[in-house]
C-alpha positions in Angstrom: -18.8 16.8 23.4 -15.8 16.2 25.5 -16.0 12.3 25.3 -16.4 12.3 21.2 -13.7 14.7 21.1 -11.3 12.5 23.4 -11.9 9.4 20.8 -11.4 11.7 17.6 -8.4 12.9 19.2 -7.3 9.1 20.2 -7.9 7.6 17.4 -6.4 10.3 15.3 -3.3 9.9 17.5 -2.9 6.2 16.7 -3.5 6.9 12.7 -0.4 9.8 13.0 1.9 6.5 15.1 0.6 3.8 12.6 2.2 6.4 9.7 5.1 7.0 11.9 5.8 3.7 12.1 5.2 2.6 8.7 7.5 4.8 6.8 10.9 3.7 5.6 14.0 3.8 7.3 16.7 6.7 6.1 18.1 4.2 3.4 14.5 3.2 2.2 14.1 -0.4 3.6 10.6 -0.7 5.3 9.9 -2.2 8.4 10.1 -5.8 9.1 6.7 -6.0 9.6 6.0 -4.5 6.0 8.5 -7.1 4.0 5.3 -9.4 3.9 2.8 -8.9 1.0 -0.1 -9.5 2.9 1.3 -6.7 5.5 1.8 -4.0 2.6 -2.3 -4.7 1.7 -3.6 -4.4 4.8 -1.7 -1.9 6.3 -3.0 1.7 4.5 -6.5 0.5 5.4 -6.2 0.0 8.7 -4.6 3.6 8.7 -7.0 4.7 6.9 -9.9 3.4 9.2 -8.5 5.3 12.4 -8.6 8.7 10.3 -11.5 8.8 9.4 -13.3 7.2 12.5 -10.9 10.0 13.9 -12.1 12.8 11.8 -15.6 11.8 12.0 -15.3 11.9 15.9 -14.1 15.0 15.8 -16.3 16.6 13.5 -19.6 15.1 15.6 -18.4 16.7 18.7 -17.8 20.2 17.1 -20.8 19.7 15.3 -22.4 18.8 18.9 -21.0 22.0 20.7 -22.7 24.2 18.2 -26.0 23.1 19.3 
């Protein structure tokens, strides 16, 4: 249990900067990193990989310590 929930809770983590990090500035310009067309496609996938690998790690090791 304690090892799946240390990677849920990891990867979880990273999704939670990855948001952090992609949201706007106070006046609504986004990042430099997101100015590029190719970075605004790619970006809420790879966000949304780390969730649910996160949730799904999470999940297995509650799941686990039921048992």
């Amino acid at each position: 249990m304690g090892q799946d929930l240390l990677i849920g809770v990891i990867l979880l983590g990273i999704a939670a900067v990855l948001i952090f990090f992609g949201l706007p500035d106070k006046e609504g310009v986004n990042r430099r990193f997101l100015r590029f067309e190719a970075a605004v496609i790619l970006y809420p996938p790879v966000i949304m990989i780390f969730l649910v690998a996160g949730a799904v790690e999470v999940l297995k090791a509650l799941l686990s310590a039921s048992h």
